[in-house]
C-alpha positions as CSV (number, residue, x, y, z in Angstrom):
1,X,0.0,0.0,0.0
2,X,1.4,3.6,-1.0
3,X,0.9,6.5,0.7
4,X,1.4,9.8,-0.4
5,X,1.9,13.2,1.3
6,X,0.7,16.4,0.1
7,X,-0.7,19.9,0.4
8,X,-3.4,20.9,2.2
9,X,-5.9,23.7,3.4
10,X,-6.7,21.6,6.8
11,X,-5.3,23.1,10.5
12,X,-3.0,21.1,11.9
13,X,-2.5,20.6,15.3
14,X,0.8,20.4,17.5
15,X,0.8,16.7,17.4
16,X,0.1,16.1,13.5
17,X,3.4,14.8,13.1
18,X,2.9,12.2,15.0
19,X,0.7,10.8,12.6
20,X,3.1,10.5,10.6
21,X,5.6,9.0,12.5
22,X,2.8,6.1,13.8
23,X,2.3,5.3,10.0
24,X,6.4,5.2,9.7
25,X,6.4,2.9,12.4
26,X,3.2,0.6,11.2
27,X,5.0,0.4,7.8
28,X,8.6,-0.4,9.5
29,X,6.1,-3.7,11.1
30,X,7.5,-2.3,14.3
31,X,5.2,-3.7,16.3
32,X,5.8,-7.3,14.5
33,X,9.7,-7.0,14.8
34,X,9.2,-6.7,18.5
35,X,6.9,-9.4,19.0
36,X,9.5,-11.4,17.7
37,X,12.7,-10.6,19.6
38,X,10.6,-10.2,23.2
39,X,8.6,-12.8,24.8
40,X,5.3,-12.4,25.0
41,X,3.3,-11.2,28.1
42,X,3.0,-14.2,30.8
43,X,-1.0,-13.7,31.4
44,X,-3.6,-13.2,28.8
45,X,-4.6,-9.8,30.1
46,X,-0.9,-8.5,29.2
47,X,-0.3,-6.1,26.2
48,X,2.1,-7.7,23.5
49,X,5.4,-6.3,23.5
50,X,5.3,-4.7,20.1
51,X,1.7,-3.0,21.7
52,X,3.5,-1.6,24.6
53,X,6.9,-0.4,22.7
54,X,4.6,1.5,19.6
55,X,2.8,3.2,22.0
56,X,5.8,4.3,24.3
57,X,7.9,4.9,20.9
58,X,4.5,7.8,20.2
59,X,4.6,9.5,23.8
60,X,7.9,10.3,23.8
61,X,8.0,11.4,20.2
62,X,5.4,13.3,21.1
63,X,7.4,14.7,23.8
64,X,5.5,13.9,27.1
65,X,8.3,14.8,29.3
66,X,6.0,14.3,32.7
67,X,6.4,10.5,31.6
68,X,10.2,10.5,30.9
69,X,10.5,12.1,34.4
70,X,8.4,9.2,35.9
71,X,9.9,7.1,33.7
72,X,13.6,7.6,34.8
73,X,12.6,7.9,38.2
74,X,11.3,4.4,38.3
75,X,14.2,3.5,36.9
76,X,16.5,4.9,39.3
77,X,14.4,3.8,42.2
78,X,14.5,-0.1,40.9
């Protein structure tokens, strides 16, 4: 499937390149690569790894710094 970018007359919000960057990932199969190098979740109410690395791959594109501060500091706390 091709997708193609263009002009246009619509207003775009802050976060419109994000869009962009979610349809990079979907056609890098992201999601699909990280399925296969991690192991999958053990319970059935776990999100698939590729789930859970997409979405944190978007916030901090998106630049959600209130989670990178969490983020580190449950890092440094572990």
């Amino acid at each position: 499937m091709r997708r193609w970018l263009g002009a246009t007359e619509e207003i775009l919000t802050v976060h419109g390149g994000l869009a962009l960057f979610g349809e990079f990932c979907a056609a890098m199969k992201l999601g699909q690569e990280v399925n296969r190098h991690l192991p999958a979740p053990g319970s059935a109410k776990g999100f698939r790894p590729g789930v859970y690395v997409q979405a944190l791959a978007l916030i901090l594109h998106g630049g959600d710094v209130r989670w990178r501060i969490y983020g580190c500091w449950q890092m440094m706390t572990d």
